[in-house]
N, C-alpha and C positions, 0 to 999 in steps of 0.2 A: 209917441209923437213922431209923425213924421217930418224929417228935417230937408228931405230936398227936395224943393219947389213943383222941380218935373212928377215926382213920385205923386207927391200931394194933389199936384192940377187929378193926373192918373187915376187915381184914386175917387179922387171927389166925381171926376165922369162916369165912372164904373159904376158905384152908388146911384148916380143919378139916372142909369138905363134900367127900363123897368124889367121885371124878369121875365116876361115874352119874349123880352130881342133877343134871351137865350138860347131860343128856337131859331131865329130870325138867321138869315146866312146873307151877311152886308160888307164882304168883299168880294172883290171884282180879281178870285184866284182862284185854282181848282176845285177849293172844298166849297165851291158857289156853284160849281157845275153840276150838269146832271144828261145824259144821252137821251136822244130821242130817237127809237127808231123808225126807220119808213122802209114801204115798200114791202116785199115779202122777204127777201134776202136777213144778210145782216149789216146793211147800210144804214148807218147811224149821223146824226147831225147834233152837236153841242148847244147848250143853252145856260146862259148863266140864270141863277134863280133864287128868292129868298124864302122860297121853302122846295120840300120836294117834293114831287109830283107825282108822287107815289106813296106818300103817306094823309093819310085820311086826316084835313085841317075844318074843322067848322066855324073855323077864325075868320077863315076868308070868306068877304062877300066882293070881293071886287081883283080884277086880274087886270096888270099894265101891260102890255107888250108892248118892247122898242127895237125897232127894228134900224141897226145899224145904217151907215152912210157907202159910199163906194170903199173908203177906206179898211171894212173887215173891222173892224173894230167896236167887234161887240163887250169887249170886257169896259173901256169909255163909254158907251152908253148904256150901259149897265148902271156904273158909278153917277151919271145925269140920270138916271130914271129911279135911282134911290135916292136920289137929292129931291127929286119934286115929290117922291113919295114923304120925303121927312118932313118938306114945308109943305107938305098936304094935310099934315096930323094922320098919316093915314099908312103909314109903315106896319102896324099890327094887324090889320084887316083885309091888304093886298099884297096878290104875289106879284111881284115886278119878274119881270120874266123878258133878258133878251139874246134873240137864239143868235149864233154864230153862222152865219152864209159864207162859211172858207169857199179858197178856191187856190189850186195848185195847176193851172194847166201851162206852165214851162215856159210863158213867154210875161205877160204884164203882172200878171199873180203868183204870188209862191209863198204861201201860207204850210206852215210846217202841220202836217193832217196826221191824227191818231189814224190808228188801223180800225180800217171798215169807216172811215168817218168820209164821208160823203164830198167832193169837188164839186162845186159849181164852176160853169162858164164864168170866168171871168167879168164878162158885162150882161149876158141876155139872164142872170138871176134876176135883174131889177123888173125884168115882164114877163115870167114866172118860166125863165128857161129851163131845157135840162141840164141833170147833170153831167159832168163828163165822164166821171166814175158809174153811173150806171142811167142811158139816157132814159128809161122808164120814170125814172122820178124829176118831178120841177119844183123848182122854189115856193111855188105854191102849192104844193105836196106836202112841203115842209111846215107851212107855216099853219095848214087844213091839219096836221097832225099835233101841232098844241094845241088848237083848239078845242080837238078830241078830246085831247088829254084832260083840258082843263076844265072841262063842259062836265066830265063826268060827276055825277050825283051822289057815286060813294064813295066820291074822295070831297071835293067840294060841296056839301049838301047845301048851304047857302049864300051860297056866291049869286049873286044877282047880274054885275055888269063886266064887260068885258070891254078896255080900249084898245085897239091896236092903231101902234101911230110910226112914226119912220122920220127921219131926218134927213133930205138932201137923198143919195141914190135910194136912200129906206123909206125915203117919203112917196119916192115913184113905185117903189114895190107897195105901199098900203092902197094908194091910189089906184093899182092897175088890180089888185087883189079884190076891194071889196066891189068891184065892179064885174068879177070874173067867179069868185071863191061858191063854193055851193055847201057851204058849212053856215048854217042859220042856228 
């Protein structure tokens, strides 16, 4: 018998998560992360994600992408795009997937960057700018390389749809992307 309240509520949650979300990765901290690389080099860009994108899932038939605000703060939109996947009933079936657009260039932005992890401009990432750290790559470089990732047919064999959506500066990067992007 369990006697303290908090243990109890703990418990009875734990039970009540089906054994899927075992797999499922639903916080918004490292062991949610996973690298993306772009480019030919070794410049890499962060993405938070509930499964990874490198292990063969035929769970999923459907893939979120959310793409952050001006603020970098993709691990909060992370955590809202696993809140609409939960009131979607739909947290078993898709991967929520939202990538980290850092940027570290010394004056308005100063986002603390793993090594080889990619800088964006400060503002021209929302209209698919380059990078500072290596101007060959643009934020729509970035965003054409999950899609890859996730398009693929022997890691997703039944994935059907794909949404990518954005909030406030993330809403202008979807906007200017699927008007631009050549990833079909």
């Amino acid at each position: 018998m369990i006697r303290n309240p908090i243990l109890a509520l703990a418990f009875l949650a734990a039970a009540a998560v089906p054994s899927v979300a075992s797999a499922q990765c639903v916080r918004a901290d490292d062991t949610c992360t996973e690298w993306v690389a772009l480019g030919q080099g070794s410049s890499r860009s962060m993405v938070y994600r509930t499964y990874p994108l490198e292990r063969r899932n035929e769970a999923i038939t459907r893939v979120f992408i959310m793409v952050h605000g001006a603020g970098r703060d993709a691990d909060n939109y992370f955590r809202s795009a696993l809140g609409a996947a939960f009131l979607g009933g739909a947290l078993e079936n898709t991967l929520v997937i939202a990538p980290r657009i850092a940027s570290n260039d010394g004056r308005g932005c100063q986002d603390e960057l793993a090594a080889n992890e990619v800088s964006w401009n400060c503002n021209s990432w929302r209209s698919g700018g380059a990078a500072i750290s290596d101007s060959s790559l643009t934020s729509f470089d970035f965003l054409d390389a999950i899609l890859h990732q996730v398009a693929r047919k022997d890691m997703f064999p039944n994935l059907r749809h794909i949404v990518v959506a954005g909030h406030s500066a993330g809403g202008q990067v979807v906007n200017r992307y699927e008007m631009t992007n050549q990833v079909h």
